[in-house]
C-alpha positions as CSV (number, residue, x, y, z in Angstrom):
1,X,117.4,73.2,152.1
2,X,119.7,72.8,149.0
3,X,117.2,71.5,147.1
4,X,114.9,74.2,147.7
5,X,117.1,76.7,147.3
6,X,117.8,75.4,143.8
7,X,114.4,75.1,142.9
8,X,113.9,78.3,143.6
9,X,117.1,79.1,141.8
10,X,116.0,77.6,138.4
11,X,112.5,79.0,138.7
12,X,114.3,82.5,138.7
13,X,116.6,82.1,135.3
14,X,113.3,80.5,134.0
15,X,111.7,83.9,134.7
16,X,114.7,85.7,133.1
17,X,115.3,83.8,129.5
18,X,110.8,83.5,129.0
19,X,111.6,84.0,125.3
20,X,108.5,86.0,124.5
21,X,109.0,88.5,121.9
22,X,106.4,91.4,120.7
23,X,105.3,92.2,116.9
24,X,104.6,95.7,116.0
25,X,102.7,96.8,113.3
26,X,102.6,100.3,111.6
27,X,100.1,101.8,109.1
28,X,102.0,104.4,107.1
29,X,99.4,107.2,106.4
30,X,97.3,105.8,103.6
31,X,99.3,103.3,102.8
32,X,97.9,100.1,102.0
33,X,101.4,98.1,103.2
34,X,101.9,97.9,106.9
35,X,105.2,98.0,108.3
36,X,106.4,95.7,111.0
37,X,109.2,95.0,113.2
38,X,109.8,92.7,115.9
39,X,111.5,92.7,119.6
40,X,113.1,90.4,121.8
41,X,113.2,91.8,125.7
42,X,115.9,91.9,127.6
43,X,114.0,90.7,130.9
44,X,117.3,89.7,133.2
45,X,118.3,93.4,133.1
46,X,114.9,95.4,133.2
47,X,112.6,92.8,134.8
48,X,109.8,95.4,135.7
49,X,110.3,97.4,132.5
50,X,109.9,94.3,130.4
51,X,106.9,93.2,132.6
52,X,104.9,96.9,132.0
53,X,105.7,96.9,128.1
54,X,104.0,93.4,128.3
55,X,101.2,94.4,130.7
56,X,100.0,97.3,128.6
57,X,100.5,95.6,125.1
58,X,98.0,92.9,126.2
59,X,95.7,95.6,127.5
60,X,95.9,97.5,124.2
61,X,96.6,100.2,125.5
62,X,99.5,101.1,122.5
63,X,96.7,100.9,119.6
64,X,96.5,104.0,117.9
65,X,99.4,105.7,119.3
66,X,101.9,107.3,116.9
67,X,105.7,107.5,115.9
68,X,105.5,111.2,117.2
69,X,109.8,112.0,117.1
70,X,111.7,111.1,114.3
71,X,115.4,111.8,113.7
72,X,117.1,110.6,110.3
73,X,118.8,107.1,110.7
74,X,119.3,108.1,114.3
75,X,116.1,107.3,116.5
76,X,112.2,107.1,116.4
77,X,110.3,107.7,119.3
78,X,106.8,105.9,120.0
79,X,104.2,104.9,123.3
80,X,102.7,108.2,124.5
81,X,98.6,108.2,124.3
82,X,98.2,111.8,123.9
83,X,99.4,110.8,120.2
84,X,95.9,109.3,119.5
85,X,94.7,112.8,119.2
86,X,95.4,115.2,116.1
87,X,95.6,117.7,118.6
88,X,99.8,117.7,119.2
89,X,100.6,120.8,121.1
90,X,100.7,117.9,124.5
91,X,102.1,114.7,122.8
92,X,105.6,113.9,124.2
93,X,104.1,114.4,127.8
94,X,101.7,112.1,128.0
95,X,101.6,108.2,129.8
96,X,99.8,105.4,131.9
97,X,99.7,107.5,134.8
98,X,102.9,106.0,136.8
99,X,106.7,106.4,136.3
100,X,108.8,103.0,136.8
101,X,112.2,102.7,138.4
102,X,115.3,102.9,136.5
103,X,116.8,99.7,135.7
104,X,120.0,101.1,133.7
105,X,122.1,98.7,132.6
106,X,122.6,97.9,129.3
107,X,124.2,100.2,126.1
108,X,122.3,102.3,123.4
109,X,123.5,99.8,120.7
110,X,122.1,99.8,116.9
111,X,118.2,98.3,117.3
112,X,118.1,98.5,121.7
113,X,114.7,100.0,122.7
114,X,115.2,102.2,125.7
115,X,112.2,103.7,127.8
116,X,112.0,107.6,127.0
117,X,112.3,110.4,130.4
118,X,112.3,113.5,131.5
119,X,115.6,115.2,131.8
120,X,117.6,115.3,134.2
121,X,116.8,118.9,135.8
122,X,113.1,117.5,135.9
123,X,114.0,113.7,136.6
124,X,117.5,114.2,138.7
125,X,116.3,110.2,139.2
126,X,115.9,109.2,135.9
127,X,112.6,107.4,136.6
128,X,110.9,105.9,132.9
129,X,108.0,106.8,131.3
130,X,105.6,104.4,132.3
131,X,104.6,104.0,128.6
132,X,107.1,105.9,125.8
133,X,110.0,104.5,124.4
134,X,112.4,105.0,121.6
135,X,114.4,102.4,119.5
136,X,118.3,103.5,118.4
137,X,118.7,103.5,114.6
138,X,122.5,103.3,114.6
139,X,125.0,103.1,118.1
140,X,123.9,106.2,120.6
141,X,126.6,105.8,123.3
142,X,126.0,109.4,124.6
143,X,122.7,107.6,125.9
144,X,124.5,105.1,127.7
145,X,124.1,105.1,131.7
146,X,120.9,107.7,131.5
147,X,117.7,105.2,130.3
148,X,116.6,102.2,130.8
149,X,117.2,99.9,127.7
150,X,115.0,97.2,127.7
151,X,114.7,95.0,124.6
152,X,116.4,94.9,120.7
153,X,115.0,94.7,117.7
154,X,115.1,91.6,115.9
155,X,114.0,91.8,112.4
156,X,112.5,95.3,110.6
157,X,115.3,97.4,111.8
158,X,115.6,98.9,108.0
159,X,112.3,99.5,107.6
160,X,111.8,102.3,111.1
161,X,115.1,103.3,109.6
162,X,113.9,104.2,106.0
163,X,110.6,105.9,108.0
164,X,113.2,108.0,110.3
165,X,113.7,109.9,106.8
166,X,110.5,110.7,106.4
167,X,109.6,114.9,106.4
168,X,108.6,116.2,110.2
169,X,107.6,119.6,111.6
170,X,109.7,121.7,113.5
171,X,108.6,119.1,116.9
172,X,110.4,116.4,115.2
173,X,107.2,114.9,114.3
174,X,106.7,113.2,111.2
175,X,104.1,115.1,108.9
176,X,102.5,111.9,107.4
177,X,100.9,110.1,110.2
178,X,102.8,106.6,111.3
179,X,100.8,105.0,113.5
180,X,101.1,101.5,115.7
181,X,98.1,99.0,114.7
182,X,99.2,96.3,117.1
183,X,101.7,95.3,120.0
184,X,101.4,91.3,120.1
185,X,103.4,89.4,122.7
186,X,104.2,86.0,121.2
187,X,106.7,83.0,121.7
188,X,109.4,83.6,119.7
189,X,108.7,80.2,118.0
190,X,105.4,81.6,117.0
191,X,106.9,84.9,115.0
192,X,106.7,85.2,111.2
193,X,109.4,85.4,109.5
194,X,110.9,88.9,108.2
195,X,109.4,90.4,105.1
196,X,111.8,89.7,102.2
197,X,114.0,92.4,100.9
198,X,113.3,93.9,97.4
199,X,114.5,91.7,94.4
200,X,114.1,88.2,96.8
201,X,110.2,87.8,96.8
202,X,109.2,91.7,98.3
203,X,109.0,94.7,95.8
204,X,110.6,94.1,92.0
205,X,113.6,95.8,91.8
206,X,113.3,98.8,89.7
207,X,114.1,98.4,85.8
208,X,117.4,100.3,84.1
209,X,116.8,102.8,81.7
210,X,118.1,100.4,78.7
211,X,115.2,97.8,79.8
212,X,112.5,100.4,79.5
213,X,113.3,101.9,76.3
214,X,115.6,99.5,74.9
């Protein structure tokens, strides 16, 4: 009986610390350089949250889908499918067709993804979106205790951040399109590297005044 018990005991943590991870990429209007970031999931906290991000980026279903709330070096919110469409009187309401169970647990540190709601007089349960989530740009610990925070953002952090700057309308949605190209679940072995900040192999730094017309 103790060995069973234990078997079934190691199985579970296996469960927990699967170390997949997710790369998503993000074509910038017309941009011809694609934007990426990557996540690791918090799975022993939000099991089923982890499991329907997973579920649905395997299916596709986040292709095409846009960046549609952005707030300066504070959040950027992505995931809903009525963001496919140009038409954007809707987006911000739309989903899978399900709601998933709060598993609140963790805090709204810099670079946690957290699965977006309805408010509390419409959501007095705070039930998830089964599709829409947000990552934190810097600490939010007004957040903390009201959504479900499921995963953190490993590398590409600065590069949402420098797009949370970007010009919106008066929705809080950005004005030049930013849209998700892919969601791929990987082993976290099997992730490229992060891009290579500016003056160490990425973009040349920019040249002095003195080095232009000197």
């Amino acid at each position: 009986m103790k060995r069973i018990t234990l078997a079934l005991a190691l199985a579970f943590t296996a469960t927990i610390r699967a170390d997949d991870c997710a790369l998503v990429t993000l074509k910038v209007g017309k941009e011809k350089q694609l934007q990426r970031f990557a996540i690791e999931f918090h799975e022993g906290e939000a099991p089923v949250t982890v499991e329907n991000f997973k579920k649905l980026a395997k299916k596709g279903f986040y292709k095409g889908t846009a960046i549609h709330r952005s707030f300066p070096h504070t959040l950027v919110q992505m995931g809903d499918p009525l963001s496919k469409d140009k038409e954007r009187t809707k987006v911000g309401t739309g989903g899978p067709g399900y709601s998933l169970q709060p598993e609140i647990r963790r805090k709204h540190t810099k670079g946690a993804i957290a699965a977006a709601r309805l408010p509390d007089k419409l959501n007095p349960s705070r039930v998830s979106n089964g599709s829409q989530f947000f990552v934190c740009l810097s600490p939010q610990p007004g957040y903390d205790g009201q959504y479900t925070v499921f995963g953190q953002v490993l590398w590409g952090l600065e590069a949402l951040d420098a797009l949370s700057t970007r010009a919106t309308d008066s929705n809080d949605y950005p004005a030049e399109r930013i849209q998700i190209r892919s969601v791929k679940i990987m082993d976290r072995a099997k992730l490229p590297p992060p891009p290579a900040p500016p003056g160490e192999g990425g973009a040349k730094p920019a040249r002095k005044w003195w080095q232009i017309f000197g």
